[in-house]
C-alpha positions as a LaTeX table, in Angstrom:
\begin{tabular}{lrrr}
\hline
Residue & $x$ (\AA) & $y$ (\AA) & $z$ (\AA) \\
\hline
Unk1 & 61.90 & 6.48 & $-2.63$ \\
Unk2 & 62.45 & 6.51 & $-6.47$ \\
Unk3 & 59.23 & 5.80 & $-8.49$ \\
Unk4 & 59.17 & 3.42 & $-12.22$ \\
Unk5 & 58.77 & 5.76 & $-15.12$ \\
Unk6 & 55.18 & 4.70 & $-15.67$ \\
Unk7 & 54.20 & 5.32 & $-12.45$ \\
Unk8 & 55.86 & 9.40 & $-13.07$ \\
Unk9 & 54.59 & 9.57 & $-16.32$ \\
Unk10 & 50.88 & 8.74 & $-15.30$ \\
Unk11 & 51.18 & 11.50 & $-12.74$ \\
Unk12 & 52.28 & 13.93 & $-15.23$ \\
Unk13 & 49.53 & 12.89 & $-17.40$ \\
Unk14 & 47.24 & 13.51 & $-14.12$ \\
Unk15 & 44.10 & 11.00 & $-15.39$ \\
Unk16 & 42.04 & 12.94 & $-12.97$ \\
Unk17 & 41.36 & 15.19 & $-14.86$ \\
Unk18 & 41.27 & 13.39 & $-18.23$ \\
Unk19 & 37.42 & 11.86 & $-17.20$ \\
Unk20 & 36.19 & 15.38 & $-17.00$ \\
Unk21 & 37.54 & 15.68 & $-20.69$ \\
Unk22 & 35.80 & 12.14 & $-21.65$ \\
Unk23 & 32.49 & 12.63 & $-20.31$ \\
Unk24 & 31.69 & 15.71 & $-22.52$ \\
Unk25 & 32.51 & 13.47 & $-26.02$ \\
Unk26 & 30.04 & 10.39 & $-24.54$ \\
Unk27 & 27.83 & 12.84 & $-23.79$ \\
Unk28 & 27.34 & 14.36 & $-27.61$ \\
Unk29 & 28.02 & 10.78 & $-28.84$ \\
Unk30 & 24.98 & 9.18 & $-26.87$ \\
Unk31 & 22.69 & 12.61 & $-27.75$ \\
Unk32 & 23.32 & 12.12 & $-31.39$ \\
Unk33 & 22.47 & 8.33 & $-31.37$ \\
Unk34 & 19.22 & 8.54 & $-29.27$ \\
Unk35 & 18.21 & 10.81 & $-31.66$ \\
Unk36 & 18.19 & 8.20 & $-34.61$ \\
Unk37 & 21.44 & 8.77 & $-36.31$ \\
Unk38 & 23.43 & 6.00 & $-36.69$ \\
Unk39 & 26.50 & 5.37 & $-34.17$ \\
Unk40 & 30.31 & 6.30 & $-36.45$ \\
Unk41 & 32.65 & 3.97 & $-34.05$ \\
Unk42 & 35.55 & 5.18 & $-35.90$ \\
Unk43 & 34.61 & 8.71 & $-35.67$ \\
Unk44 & 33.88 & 8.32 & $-32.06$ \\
Unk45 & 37.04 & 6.43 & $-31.31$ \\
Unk46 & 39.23 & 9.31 & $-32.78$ \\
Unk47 & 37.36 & 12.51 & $-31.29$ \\
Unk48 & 37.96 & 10.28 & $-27.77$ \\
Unk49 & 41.42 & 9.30 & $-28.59$ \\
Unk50 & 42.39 & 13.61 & $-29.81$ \\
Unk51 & 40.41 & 14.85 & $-26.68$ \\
Unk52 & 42.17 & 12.10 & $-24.43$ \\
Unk53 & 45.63 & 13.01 & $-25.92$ \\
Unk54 & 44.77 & 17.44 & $-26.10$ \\
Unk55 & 44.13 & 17.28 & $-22.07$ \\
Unk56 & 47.49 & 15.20 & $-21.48$ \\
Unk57 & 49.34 & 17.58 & $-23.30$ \\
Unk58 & 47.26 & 21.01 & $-21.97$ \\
Unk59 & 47.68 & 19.20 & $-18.19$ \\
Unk60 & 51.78 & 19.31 & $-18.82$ \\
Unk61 & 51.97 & 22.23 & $-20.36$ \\
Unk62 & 50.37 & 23.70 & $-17.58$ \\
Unk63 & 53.04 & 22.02 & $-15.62$ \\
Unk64 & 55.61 & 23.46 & $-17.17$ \\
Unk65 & 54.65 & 27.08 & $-17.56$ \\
Unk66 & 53.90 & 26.93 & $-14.13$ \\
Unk67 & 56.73 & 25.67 & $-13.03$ \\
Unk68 & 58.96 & 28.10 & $-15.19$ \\
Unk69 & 56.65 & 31.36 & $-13.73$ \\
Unk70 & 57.63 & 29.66 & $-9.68$ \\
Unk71 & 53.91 & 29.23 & $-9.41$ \\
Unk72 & 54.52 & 25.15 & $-7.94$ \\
Unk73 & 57.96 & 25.55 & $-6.92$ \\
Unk74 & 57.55 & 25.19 & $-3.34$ \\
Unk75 & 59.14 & 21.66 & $-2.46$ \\
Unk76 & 59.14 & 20.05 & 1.06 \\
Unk77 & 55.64 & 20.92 & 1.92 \\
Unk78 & 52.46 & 18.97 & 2.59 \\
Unk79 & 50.61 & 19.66 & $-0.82$ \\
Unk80 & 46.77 & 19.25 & $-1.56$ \\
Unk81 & 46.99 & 16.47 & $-4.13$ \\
Unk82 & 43.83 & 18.09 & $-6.50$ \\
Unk83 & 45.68 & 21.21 & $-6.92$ \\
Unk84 & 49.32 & 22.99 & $-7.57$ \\
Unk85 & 50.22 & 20.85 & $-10.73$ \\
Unk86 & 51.47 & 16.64 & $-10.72$ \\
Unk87 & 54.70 & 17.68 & $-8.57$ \\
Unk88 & 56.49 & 15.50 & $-10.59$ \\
Unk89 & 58.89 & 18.89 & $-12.05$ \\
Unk90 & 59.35 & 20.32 & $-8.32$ \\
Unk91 & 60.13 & 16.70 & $-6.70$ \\
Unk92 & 62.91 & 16.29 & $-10.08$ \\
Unk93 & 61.15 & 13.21 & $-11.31$ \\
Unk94 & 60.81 & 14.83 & $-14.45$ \\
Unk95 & 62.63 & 17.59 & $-16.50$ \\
Unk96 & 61.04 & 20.31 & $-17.90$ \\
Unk97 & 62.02 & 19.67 & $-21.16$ \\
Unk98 & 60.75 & 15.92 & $-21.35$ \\
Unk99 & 57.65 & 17.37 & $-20.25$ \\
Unk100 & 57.05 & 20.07 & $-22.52$ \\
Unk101 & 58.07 & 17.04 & $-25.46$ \\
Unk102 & 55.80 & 14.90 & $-24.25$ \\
Unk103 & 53.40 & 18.03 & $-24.24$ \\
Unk104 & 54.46 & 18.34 & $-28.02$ \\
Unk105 & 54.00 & 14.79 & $-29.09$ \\
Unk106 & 50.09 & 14.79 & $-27.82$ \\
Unk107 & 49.06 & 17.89 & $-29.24$ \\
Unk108 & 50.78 & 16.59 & $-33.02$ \\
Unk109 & 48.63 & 13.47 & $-32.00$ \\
Unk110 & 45.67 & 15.70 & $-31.51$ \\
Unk111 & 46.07 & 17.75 & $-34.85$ \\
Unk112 & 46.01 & 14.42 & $-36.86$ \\
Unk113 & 42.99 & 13.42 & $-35.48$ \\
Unk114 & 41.42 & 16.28 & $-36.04$ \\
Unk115 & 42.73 & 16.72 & $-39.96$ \\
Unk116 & 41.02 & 13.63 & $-40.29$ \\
Unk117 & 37.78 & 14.20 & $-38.40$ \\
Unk118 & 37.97 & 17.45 & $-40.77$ \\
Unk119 & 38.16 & 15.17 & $-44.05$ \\
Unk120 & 36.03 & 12.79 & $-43.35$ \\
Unk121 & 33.01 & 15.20 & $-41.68$ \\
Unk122 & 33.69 & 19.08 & $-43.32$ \\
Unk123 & 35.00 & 22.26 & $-41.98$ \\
Unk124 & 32.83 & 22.43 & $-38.44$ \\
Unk125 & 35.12 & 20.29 & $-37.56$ \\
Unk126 & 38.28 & 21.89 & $-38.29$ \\
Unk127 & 37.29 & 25.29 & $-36.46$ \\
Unk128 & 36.44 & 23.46 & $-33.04$ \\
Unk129 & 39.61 & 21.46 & $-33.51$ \\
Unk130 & 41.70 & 24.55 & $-33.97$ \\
Unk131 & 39.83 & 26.27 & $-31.16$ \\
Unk132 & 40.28 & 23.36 & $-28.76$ \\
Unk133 & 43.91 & 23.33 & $-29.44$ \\
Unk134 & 44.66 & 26.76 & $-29.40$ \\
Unk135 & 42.76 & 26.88 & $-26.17$ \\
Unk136 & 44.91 & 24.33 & $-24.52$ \\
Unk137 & 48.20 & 25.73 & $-25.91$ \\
Unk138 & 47.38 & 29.74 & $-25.20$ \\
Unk139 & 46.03 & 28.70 & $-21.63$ \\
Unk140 & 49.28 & 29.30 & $-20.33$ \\
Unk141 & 51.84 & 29.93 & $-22.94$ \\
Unk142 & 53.04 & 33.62 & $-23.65$ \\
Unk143 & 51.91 & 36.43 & $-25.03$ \\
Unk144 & 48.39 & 35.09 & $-24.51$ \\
Unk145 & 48.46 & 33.25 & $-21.72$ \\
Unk146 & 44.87 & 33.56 & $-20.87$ \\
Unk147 & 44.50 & 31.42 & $-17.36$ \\
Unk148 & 46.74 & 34.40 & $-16.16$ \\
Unk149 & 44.74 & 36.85 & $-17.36$ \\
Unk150 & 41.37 & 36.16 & $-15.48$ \\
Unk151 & 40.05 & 33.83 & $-18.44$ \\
Unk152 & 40.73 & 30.51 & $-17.89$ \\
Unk153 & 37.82 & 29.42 & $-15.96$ \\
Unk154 & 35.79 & 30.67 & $-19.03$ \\
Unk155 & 38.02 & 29.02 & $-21.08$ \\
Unk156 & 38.03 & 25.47 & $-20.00$ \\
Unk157 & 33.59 & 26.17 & $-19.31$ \\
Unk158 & 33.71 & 26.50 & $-23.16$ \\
Unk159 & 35.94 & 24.09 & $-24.14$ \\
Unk160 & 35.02 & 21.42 & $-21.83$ \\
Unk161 & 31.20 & 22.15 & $-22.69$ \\
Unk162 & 30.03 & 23.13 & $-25.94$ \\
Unk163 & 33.47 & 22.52 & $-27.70$ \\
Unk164 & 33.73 & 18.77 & $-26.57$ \\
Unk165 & 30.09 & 18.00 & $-26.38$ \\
Unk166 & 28.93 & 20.11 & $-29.88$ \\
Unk167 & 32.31 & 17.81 & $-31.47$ \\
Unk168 & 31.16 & 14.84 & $-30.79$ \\
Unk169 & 27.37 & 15.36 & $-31.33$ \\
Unk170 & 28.52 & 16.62 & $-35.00$ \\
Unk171 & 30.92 & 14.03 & $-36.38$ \\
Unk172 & 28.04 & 12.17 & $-35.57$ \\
Unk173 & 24.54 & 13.45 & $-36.77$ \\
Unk174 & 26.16 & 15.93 & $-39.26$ \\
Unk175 & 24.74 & 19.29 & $-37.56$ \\
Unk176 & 24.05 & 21.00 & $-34.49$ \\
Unk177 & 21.11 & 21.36 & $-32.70$ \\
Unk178 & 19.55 & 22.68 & $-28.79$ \\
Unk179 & 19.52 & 19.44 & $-27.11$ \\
Unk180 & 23.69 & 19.33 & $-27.02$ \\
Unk181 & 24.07 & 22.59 & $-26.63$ \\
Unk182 & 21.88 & 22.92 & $-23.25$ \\
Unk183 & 23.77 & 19.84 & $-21.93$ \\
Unk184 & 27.07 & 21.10 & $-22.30$ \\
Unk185 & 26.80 & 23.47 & $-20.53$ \\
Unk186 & 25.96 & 21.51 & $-17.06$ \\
Unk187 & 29.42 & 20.02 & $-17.67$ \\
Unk188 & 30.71 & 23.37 & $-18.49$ \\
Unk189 & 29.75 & 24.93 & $-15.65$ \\
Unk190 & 30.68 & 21.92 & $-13.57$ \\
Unk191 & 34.09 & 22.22 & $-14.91$ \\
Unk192 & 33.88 & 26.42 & $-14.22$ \\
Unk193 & 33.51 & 25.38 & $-10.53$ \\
Unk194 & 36.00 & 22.49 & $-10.47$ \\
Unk195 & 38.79 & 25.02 & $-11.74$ \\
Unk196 & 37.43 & 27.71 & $-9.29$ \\
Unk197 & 38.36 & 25.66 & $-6.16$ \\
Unk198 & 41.14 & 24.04 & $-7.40$ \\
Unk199 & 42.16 & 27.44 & $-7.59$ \\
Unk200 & 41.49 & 28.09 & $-3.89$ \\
Unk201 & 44.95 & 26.21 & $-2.26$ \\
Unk202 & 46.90 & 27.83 & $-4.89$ \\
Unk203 & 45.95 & 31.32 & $-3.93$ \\
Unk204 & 49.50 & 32.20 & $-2.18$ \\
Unk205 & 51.31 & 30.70 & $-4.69$ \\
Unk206 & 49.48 & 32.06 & $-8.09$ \\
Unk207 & 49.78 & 35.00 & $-6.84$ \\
Unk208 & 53.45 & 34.97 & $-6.17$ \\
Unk209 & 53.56 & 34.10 & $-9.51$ \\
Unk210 & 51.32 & 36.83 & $-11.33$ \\
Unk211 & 48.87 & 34.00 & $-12.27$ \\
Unk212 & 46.05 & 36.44 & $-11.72$ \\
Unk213 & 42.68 & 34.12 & $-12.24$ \\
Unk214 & 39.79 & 34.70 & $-10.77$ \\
Unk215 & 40.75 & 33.59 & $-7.63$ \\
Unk216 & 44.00 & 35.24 & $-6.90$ \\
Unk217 & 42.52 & 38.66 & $-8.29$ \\
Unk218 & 39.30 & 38.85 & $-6.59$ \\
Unk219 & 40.14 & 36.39 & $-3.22$ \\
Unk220 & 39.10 & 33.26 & $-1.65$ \\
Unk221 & 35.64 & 34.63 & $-0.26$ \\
Unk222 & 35.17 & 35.56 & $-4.40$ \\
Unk223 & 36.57 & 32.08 & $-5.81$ \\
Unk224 & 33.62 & 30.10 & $-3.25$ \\
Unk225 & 30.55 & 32.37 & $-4.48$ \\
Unk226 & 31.38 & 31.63 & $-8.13$ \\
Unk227 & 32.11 & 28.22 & $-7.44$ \\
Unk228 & 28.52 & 27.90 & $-5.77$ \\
Unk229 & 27.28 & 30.34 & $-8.91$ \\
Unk230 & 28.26 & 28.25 & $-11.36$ \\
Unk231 & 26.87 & 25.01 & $-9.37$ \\
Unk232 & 23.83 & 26.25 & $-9.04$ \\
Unk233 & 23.69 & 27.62 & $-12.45$ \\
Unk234 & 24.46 & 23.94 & $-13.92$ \\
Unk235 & 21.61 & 22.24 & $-11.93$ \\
Unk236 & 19.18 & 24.84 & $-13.35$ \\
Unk237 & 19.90 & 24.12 & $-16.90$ \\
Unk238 & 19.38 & 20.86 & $-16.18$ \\
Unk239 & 16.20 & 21.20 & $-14.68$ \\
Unk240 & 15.40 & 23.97 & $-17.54$ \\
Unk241 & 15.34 & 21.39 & $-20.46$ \\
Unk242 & 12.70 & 19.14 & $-18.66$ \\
Unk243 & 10.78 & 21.84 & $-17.90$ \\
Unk244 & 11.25 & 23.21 & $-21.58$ \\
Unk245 & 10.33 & 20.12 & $-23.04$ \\
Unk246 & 14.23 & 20.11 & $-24.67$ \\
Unk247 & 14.68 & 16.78 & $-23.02$ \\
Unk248 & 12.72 & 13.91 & $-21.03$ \\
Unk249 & 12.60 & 13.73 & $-17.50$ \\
Unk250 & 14.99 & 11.30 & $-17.37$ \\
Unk251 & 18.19 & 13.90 & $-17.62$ \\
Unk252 & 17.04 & 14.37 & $-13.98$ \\
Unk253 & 19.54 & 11.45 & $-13.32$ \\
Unk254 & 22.00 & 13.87 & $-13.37$ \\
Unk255 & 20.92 & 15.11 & $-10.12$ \\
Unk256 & 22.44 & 12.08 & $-8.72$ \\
Unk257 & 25.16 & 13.96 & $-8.01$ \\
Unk258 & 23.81 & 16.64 & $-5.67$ \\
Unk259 & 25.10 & 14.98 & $-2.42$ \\
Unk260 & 28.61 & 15.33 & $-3.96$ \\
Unk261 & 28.06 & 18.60 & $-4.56$ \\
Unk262 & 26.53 & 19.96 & $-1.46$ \\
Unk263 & 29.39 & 18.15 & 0.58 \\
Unk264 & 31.74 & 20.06 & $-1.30$ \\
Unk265 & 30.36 & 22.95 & $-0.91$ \\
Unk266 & 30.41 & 22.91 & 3.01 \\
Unk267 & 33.67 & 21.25 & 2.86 \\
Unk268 & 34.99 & 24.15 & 1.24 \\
Unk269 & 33.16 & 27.28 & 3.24 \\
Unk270 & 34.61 & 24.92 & 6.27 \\
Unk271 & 38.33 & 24.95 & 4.88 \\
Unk272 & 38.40 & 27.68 & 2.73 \\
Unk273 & 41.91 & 29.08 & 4.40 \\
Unk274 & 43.44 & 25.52 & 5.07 \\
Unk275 & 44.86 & 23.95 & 1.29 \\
Unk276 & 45.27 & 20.58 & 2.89 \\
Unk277 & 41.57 & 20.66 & 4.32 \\
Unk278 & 39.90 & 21.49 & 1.83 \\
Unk279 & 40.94 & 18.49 & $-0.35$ \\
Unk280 & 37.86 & 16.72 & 0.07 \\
Unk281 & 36.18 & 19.22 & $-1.65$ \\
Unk282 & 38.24 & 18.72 & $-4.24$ \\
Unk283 & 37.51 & 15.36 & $-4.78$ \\
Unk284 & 33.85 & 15.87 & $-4.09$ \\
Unk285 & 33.77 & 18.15 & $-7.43$ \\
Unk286 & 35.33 & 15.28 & $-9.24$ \\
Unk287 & 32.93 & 13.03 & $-8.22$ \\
Unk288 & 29.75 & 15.19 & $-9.05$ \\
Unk289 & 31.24 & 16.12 & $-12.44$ \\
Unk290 & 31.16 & 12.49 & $-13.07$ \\
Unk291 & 28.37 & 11.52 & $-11.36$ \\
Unk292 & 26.16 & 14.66 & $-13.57$ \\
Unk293 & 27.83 & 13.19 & $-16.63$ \\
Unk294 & 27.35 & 9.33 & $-15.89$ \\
Unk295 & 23.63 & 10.69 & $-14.97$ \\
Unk296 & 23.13 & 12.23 & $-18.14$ \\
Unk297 & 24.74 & 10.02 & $-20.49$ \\
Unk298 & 23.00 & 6.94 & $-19.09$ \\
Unk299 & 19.40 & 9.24 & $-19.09$ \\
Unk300 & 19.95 & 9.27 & $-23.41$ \\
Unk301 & 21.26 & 5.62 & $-23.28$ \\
Unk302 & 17.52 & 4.39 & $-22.34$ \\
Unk303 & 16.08 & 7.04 & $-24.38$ \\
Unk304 & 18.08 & 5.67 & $-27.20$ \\
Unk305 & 16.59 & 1.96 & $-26.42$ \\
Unk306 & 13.12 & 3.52 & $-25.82$ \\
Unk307 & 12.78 & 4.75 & $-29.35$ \\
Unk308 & 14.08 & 2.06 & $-31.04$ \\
\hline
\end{tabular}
């Protein structure tokens, strides 16, 4: 059954995974304002619009490298729809090429952004621009090619955290400062564990394909203790900065998402060997991620109010 060309292009693009991007810049945007500095729309439009356009091109990228190395190649099998790629290159909906020029065309859409985010609000800026971008290009592209090295879960924890979160909090207020810094990194590590068990149904075929992360080099039983790790690890920073004073109790709303994340976890020790299975888990991730970052941006939302 042949699919319309939007319908193929918005699985390349695979939105999924573009919230987990989002989240992060709301989350320094709202920080910044409930701490009293006034709200840049047009600043906050662009760093949303360069992130939003960075993780379409890093997602087909991906796609394509991946493809290329015979790390989604296998066709005419039930797939696990949260991991492997969009499918869109192995079921020939797609051509590589288009891809990686469609790939091309978001990341020149990201650098303008960012040369004006630079201008307009100094050279912070410009190095986490550069670092995001670099990030997404060198994930998989040769000679770096880090998420085969053992790297990209750290990679994506950093960028996804602190890069996002610390970008947007600055084009706001102008600085730095604790508050962001603590908070990205419960979305970090969120994102850490969401790549970990994505990971997980890929195992056979990443490692067919030398795509040695952390999963494929250390094994399954490895990939679902960091995965846990870095769960656990984002709920106690969390708890941390209300009992540090860093932020008001409220952040606790981010806790919301613990039934999400405890059904994934037992989802996934269930199905750890079955890639069809486990999906659920999969989607549970999703859901906390959002659900911690819906929870924390709403939390500085009625701070925000409260103070003025």
């Amino acid at each position: 059954m042949s699919c319309s060309p939007i319908v193929v292009w918005i699985r390349a693009f695979r939105l999924h995974f573009i919230i987990p991007a989002i989240l992060p810049v709301l989350l320094g945007s709202v920080i910044a304002w409930s701490q009293g500095y006034p709200f840049h729309v047009l600043n906050f439009l662009l760093v949303m619009l360069g992130v939003t356009l960075n993780s379409m091109g890093l997602n087909m990228l991906d796609d394509v490298i991946d493809f290329r190395n015979a790390a989604d190649r296998r066709k005419n099998k039930e797939k696990n729809p949260y991991a492997g790629g969009s499918g869109v290159l192995t079921d020939n909906l797609l051509t590589p090429n288009s891809m990686l020029a469609a790939s091309v065309l978001c990341f020149t859409g990201t650098s303008f952004t960012g040369i004006y985010l630079f201008w307009v609000c100094g050279w912070p800026v410009l190095f986490l621009s550069l670092f995001g971008l670099l990030s997404s290009i060198f994930y998989t592209v040769p000679p770096i090619k880090f998420g085969y090295r053992g790297f990209g879960e750290l990679g994506l924890l950093v960028n996804f955290g602190p890069v996002l979160v610390l970008g947007a909090y600055y084009v706001q207020a102008g600085g730095f400062a604790m508050e962001p810094l603590l908070a990205s990194l419960i979305l970090g590590l969120i994102m850490w564990s969401m790549i970990i068990i994505n990971e997980i149904p890929d195992y056979d075929d990443d490692r067919d394909a030398r795509k040695w992360n952390l999963v494929a080099r250390f094994g399954k039983q490895a990939g679902l203790l960091l995965y846990v790790v870095g769960l656990l690890a984002a709920y106690l920073v969390l708890i941390f900065m209300v009992l540090s004073s860093v932020s008001s109790p409220l952040v606790l709303l981010g806790l919301l998402s613990l039934p999400w994340a405890l059904h994934s976890i037992l989802v996934a020790g269930r199905f750890l060997h079955n890639p069809l299975h486990i999906a659920p888990a999969n989607l549970s991730i999703i859901k906390a991620h959002t659900m911690t970052g819906l929870g924390l941006i709403a939390s500085y939302l009625v701070n925000g109010f409260i103070r003025q």
